[in-house]
N, C-alpha and C positions, 0 to 999 in steps of 0.2 A: 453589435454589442462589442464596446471594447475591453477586452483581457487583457487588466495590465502584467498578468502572472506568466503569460502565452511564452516568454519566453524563455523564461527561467525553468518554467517545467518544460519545454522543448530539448532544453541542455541537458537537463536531468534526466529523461528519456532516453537522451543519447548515448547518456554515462550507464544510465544502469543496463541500458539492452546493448551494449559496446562484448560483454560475452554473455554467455549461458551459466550462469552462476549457479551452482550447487546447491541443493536442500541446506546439505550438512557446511558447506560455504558461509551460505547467509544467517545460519542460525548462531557458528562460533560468531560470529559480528555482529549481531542485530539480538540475538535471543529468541523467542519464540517467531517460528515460521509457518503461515498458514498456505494450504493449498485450495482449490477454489471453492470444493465441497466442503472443506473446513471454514472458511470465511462465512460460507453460508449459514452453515451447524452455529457460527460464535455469534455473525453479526450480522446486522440490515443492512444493507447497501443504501444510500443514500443519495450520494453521488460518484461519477468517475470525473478525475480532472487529470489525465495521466500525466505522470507516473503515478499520482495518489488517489487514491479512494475515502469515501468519506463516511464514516461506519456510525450504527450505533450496535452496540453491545445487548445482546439477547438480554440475559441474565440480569446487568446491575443496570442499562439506562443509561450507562457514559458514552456519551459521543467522541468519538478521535478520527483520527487519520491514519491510512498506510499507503506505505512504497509497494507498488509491486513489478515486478519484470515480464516482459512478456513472454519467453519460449525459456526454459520453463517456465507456466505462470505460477508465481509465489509471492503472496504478501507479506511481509515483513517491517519491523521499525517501526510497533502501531507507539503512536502518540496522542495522548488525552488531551480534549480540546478544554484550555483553563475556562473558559469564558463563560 
């Protein structure tokens, strides 16, 4: 199966795991920042397509998306999917 996305999320992996970015880092940037047991507690996992994850929301049913990095692993940058 071909992934036309394979390499643009490749770069982006690159970029985001290039350092170890901080809680308190990504949160002045991004806004709210989950950790893995919180991602849990918020959302269903759906899919991984790294760097992003494919969520839906416990609570209200909105589906989106987030960045996450891997050492520390932190999700952040969730983005509601319009469609």
């Amino acid at each position: 199966m071909i992934d036309a996305t394979e390499n643009i999320r490749r770069a982006l992996m690159q970029r985001i795991n290039a350092e170890n970015t901080s809680r308190e880092s990504l949160k002045k940037r991004y806004g709210q920042v989950w950790d893995t047991e919180e991602l849990k507690t918020d959302f269903a996992v759906i899919r991984f397509a790294a760097p992003l994850v494919i969520v839906q929301n416990r609570s209200t049913g909105e589906r989106g998306s987030l960045f996450f990095q891997h050492d520390p692993r932190f999700y952040f940058s969730y983005e509601r999917d319009e469609s």
